[in-house]
Backbone bond lengths (Angstrom), bond angles and torsions (degrees), N, CA, C in turn:
res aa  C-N    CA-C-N  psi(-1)  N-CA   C-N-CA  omega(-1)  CA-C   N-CA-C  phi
1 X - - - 1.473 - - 1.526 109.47 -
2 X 1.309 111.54 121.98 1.471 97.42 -171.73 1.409 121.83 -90.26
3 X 1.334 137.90 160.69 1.408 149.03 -132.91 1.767 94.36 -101.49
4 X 0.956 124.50 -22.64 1.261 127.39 -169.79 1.848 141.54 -104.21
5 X 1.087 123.72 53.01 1.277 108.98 -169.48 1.468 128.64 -74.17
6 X 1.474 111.71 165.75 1.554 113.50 -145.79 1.707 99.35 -141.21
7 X 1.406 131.64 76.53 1.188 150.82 167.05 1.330 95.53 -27.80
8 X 1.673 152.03 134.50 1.738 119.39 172.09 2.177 75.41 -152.37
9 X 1.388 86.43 -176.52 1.430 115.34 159.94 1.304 122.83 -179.98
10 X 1.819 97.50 146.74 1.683 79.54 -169.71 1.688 157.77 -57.61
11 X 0.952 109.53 145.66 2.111 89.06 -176.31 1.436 79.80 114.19
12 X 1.224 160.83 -33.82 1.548 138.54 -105.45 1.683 106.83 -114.28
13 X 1.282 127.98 81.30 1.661 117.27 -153.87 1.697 101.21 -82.83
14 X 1.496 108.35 24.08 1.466 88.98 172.46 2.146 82.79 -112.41
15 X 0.749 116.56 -30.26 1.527 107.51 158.51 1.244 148.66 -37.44
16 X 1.801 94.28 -55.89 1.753 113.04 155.58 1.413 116.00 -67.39
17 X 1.353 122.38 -16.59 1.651 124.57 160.18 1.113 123.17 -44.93
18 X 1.701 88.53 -79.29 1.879 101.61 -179.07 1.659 100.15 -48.05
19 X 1.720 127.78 -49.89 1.263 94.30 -158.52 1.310 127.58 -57.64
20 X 1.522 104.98 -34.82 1.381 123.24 167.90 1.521 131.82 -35.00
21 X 1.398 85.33 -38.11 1.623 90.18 178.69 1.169 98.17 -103.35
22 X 1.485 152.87 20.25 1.250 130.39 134.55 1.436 125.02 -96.51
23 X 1.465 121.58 -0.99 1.155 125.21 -172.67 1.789 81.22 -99.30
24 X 1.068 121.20 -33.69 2.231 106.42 -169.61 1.998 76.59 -79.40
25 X 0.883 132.42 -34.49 1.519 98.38 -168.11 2.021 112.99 -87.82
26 X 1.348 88.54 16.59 1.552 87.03 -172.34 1.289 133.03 55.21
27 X 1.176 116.50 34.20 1.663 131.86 147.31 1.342 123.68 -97.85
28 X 1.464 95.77 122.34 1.631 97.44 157.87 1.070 139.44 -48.39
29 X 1.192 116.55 165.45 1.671 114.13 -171.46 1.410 87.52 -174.55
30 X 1.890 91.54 152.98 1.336 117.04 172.43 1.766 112.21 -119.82
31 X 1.408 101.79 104.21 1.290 100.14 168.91 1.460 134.66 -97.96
32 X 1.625 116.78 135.93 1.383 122.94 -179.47 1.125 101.90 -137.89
33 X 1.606 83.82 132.58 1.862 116.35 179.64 1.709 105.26 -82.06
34 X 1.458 93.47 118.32 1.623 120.02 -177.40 1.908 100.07 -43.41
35 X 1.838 122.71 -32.74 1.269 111.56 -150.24 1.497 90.38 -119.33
36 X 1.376 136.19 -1.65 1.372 145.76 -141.83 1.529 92.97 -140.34
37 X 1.245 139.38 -9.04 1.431 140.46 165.02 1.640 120.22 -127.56
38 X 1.202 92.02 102.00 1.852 100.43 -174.33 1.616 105.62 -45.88
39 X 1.310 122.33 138.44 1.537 134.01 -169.96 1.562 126.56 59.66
40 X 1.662 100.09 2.60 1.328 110.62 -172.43 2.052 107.29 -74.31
41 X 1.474 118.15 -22.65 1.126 102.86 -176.15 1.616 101.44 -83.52
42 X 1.180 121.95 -39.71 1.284 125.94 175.03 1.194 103.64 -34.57
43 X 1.509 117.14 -77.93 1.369 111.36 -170.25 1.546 123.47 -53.27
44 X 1.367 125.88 -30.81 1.217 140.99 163.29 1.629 118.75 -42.47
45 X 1.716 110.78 -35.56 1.099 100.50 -172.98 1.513 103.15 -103.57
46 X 1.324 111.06 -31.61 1.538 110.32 157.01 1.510 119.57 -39.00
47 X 1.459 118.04 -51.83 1.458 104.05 176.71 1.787 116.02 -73.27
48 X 1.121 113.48 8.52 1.428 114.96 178.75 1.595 123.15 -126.70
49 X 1.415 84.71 18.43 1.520 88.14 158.54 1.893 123.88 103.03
50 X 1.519 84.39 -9.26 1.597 100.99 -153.06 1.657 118.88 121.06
51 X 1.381 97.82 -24.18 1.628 97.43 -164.81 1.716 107.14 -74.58
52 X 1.383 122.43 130.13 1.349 118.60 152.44 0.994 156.52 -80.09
53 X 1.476 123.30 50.57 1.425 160.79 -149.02 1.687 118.91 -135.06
54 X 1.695 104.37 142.96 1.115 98.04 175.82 1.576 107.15 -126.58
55 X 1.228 114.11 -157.10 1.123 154.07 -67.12 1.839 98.52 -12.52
56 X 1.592 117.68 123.63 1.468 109.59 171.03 1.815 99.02 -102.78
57 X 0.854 132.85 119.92 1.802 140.24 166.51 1.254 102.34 -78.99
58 X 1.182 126.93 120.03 1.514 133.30 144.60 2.148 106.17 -105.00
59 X 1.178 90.01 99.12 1.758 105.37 167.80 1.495 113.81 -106.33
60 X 1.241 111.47 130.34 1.550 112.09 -179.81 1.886 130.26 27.72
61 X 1.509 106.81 43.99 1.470 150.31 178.87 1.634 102.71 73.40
62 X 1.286 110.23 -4.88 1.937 97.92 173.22 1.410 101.27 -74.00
63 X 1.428 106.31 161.78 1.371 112.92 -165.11 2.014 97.31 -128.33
64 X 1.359 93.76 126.03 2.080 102.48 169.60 1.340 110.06 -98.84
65 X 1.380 121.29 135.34 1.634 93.06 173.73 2.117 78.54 -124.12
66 X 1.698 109.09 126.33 1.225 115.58 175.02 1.304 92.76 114.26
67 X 1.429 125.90 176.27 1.120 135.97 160.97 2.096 114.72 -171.91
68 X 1.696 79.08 125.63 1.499 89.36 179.80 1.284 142.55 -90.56
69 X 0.849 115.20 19.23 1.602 131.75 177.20 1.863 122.36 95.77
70 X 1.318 102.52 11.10 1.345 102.84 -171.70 1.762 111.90 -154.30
């Protein structure tokens, strides 16, 4: 089960980032599309606080909401 989940939607190039940089660092990840998984944006914005934004990262239960390139 991999350690990493990946809040995304399509179009989203700060999304295709993070995945990028977890697939070049060789971690798994589980990605779910905010519009393609029923309750998935909800929960997405629930884990972020309120905010409606993606890429949301949940890695080893801390939660990112955004992602900056590193």
């Amino acid at each position: 089960m991999p350690k990493v989940t990946i809040y995304t939607k399509p179009g989203c190039p700060y999304c295709t980032a993070a995945k990028e940089h977890y697939t070049k660092g060789g971690i798994e990840f589980k990605e779910i599309d905010v519009y393609a998984v029923e309750g998935a944006k909800q929960e997405a914005i629930k884990l972020a606080k309120g905010k409606a934004m993606v890429p949301v990262i949940v890695e080893d239960g801390r939660v990112q909401v955004g992602f900056g390139g590193g």
